[in-house]
C-alpha angles and dihedrals in degrees: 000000000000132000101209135084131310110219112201104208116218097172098264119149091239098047092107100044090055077062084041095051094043088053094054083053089060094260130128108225134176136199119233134180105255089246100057117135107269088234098072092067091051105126087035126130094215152333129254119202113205134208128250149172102272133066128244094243095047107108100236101050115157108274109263122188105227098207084084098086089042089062089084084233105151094251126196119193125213125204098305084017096055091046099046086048087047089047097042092050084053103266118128127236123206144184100271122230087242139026122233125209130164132351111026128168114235114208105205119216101185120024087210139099105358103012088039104163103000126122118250104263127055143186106232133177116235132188114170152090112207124073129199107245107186123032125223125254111289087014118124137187108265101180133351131212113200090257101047122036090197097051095132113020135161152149114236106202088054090043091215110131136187129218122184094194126056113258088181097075121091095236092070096092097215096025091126099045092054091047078053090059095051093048088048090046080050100048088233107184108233100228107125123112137182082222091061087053096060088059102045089048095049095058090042087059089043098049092035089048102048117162094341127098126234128244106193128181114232124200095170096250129127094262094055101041093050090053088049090057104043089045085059096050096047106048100004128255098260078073104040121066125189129202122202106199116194105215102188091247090079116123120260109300087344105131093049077055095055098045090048093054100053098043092051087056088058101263100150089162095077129105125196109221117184114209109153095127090055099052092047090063098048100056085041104143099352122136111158106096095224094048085049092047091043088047096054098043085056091042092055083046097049087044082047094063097032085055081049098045090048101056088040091244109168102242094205085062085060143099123183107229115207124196074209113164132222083242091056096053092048105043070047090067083241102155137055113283098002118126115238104259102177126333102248113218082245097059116052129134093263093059093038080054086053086043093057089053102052095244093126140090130188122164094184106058110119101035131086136229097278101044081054091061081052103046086048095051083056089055091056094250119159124254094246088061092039094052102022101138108277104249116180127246097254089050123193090355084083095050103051106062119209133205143183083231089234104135089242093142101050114159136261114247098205092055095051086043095056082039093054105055090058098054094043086055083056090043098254134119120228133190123176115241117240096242147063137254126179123250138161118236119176089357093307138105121259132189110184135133125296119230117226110202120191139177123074118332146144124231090253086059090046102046082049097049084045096056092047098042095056089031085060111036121045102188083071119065098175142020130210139201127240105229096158139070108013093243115041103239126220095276118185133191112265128200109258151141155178102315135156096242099045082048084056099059093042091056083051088049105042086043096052088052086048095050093042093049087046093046087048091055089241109115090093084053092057121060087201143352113210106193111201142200122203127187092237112142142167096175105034109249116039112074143210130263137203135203107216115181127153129163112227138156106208102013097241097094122023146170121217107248116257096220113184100283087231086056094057096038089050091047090038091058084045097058095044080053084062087074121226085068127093105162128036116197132205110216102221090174120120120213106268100071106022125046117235085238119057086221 
């Protein structure tokens, strides 16, 4: 039996980083399904609830036994968590009047328990959309945002509380201090250690591997490299080969980059495999973001056994090895009762067949990206592969949007109307862009227009017009900054799609923000910086582009990244310099709501 923390999994985006957080706070934790026997937490401290997309009244809600809160575990809800305590004690839960996502100030009424030695006020992170509206008997308010008056409850001689914001992500300031709190009001040992983890990895790839060799897919990122790593400790490299594909949507030079760096850490292990051409084909005509990211999982696949085929390897002798991230699983809809965010490369329906099988293999698939820097610092990688900027499987494919040029996704003018009045009361202008990007809202996906502002503004304005707006309006997930030229112009949706010279543009372009980030001294500032092309026009032929840069731990939360102002505009009038570009674009959108990635 273990003494650590029960997570419930509702099927909320942020379930295993509550595990993740409580780990990095020396506990051991461990995920369940809601409706697991009470008896399998028996020898627990306490239980955690997670959020999760649906509501509590919906009818099919996920299946929750309810003896869990008759065990007399201390217990803490988050989001869907708080609301379904709140339900089962006989409170009521109810749509709110407004969303909130994002950045929310958390007035505090007791620093105790939970909130012991904190100030009054605290910046918290909310997603949801739903309030609880009555407490339970012997429940009282905690602490209150301006949008939802039970934002922190709880009853203290039962010791079950109730939160309506995460305290898990990293963007509520004092999240882990008030986890803390709860594992201190539990009497959880501290006994947890990454180091424990390399060793219990290492014989879980030893006993699941067997006699069999590993074939593992290796982009160069952190992920990957890690999992190459910890593949040839555990079971040596003359048994682990890893395959690095070029898929044509790479950034400029960078798989020559990636197979230098390895080799000079003494990866011998590793094959170079270009099959830009393939991957073209496969994405020929395609537009809809899921459909791309599906195309490109089933292209590395199909490169995978032609590279087998070709060197005469028995596939039957063979496991894939994914770097695969907890992140990835879950915006997959990976898990039971989570919404599809976005398909990872890593997760079609080829590799879940695979899955099913038994045929793969993925180390890393309950940690997050911080956890993996760690990991790789155990392993003895160097700090330029640990911290090497995070760029997603399907590269550069995700970050230049295509379109049939239709005018299929016209906007809604009630939406920009209602948006508008909120930027004009900030000074700004705002139009909505006639095209969609993928976000997640409350747990779910969204794909809604984007709003561009535009006129004289600071980032504080900009961060608050972003969180109104998309507050507000839920037809827009996201909002972007003018930065060039100095008026917006009437720019109209083109037909276009994944081409070798558009792809062209969008690797200047992209090197040009990566060297200027590098020559400012920023790139450590920024997590990541997506680089987008959209197919935005007023002429025909030149296109938009957008700055995307957040700073994140973990990749499930995440702020855009406030550069210097004379930095972007400087950046901004050099990439118009590139040619084939007419706007440049600043991404002030926080995830939620928006994704990191436009698709």
């Amino acid at each position: 039996m273990q003494n650590g923390i029960a997570v419930l999994d509702f099927g909320g985006q942020y379930a295993h980083l509550i595990a993740n957080r409580v780990r990095r706070l020396r506990v051991y934790s461990e995920v369940f399904r809601p409706d697991v026997d009470a008896t399998a937490v028996n020898g627990y401290s306490g239980l955690i609830l997670s959020g999760g997309p649906a509501s509590v009244y919906d009818p099919d809600q996920p299946a929750f036994n309810r003896a869990h809160l008759k065990t007399g575990l201390p217990v803490l809800g988050l989001c869907y968590g708080h609301q379904l305590v709140c339900r089962e004690l006989g409170g009521e839960v109810a749509r709110g009047d407004i969303r909130e996502y994002g950045s929310a100030e958390l007035r505090i009424q007791s620093t105790t328990g939970l909130f012991a030695g904190m100030e009054s006020s605290q910046v918290v992170w909310m997603s949801h959309g739903d309030v609880v509206g009555r407490l339970p008997e012997g429940f009282e308010v905690l602490g209150a945002t301006e949008d939802c008056a039970t934002a922190a409850v709880g009853d203290a001689r039962r010791n079950v509380y109730g939160l309506q914001f995460h305290p898990e992500v990293a963007h509520t300031a004092r999240g882990m201090d008030i986890l803390d709190n709860f594992l201190n009001i539990c009497k959880a040992p501290r006994t947890w250690t990454m180091a424990n983890y390399v060793e219990t990895a290492t014989k879980e790839i030893q006993e699941r591997v067997g006699r069999k060799r590993v074939f593992l897919l290796v982009s160069g990122g952190v992920d990957s490299s890690v999992a190459f790593a910890l593949f040839n400790r555990a079971i040596g490299p003359e048994r682990v080969l890893g395959l690095h594909i070029n898929n044509g949507f790479m950034r400029k030079g960078e798989s020559a980059e990636v197979s230098d760096a390895l080799t000079s850490e003494g990866f011998e292990n590793l094959i170079v495999e270009d099959a830009t051409q393939a991957f073209l084909l496969s994405t020929e005509g395609v537009v809809e973001p899921e459909e791309k990211r599906l195309a490109v999982g089933r292209a590395f696949l199909e490169v995978k056994d032609r590279v087998l085929a070709r060197m005469e390897l028995d596939s039957d002798g063979w496991l894939l090895g994914q770097g695969t991230l907890y992140p990835d699983t879950i915006e997959s809809g990976g898990t039971e009762h989570a919404a599809v965010i976005k398909t990872h490369h890593n997760r079609v329906d080829a590799v879940e067949e695979l899955i099913a099988r038994g045929l793969v293999i993925e180390p890393l698939a309950h940690l997050y990206k911080d956890e993996v820097r760690e990991l790789g610092i155990a392993l003895g990688l160097p700090p330029h592969l640990i911290w090497r900027q995070p760029f997603p499987g399907p590269g550069l494919s995700v970050r230049c949007l295509c379109s049939r040029g239709d005018g299929a996704d016209t906007p809604q003018a009630e939406a920009e109307e209602a948006a508008r009045d909120i930027a004009v009361r900030a000074g700004l202008g705002l139009r909505l862009l006639p095209l969609k990007s993928v976000g997640v809202q409350g747990d779910f996906r969204t794909y809604a227009h984007p709003a561009v502002v535009w006129g004289e503004a600071n980032w504080e304005v900009l961060e608050d017009v972003s969180t109104r707006v998309t507050n507000a309006v839920s037809a827009i997930n996201r909002v972007v900054y003018l930065l060039a030229p100095s008026a917006l112009p009437e720019l109209k949706l083109k037909r276009a799609f994944l081409t070798q010279s558009r792809l062209d543009l969008l690797r200047a372009v992209d090197a040009l923000a990566m060297a200027a980030l590098e020559r400012e001294g920023l790139s450590k500032t920024v997590s990541q910086m997506p680089t987008v092309l959209l197919p935005l026009t007023s002429d025909g032929v030149a296109e938009t582009v957008v700055l995307r840069p957040v700073e994140t731990p973990d990749f499930m939360t995440a702020r855009f990244s406030a550069l210097p102002f004379d930095f972007v505009r400087k950046l901004a009038r050099e990439i118009l310099d590139v040619g084939g570009v007419e706007a440049v674009f600043y991404d002030v959108t926080h995830k939620p709501p928006g994704t990191v990635e436009w698709e």
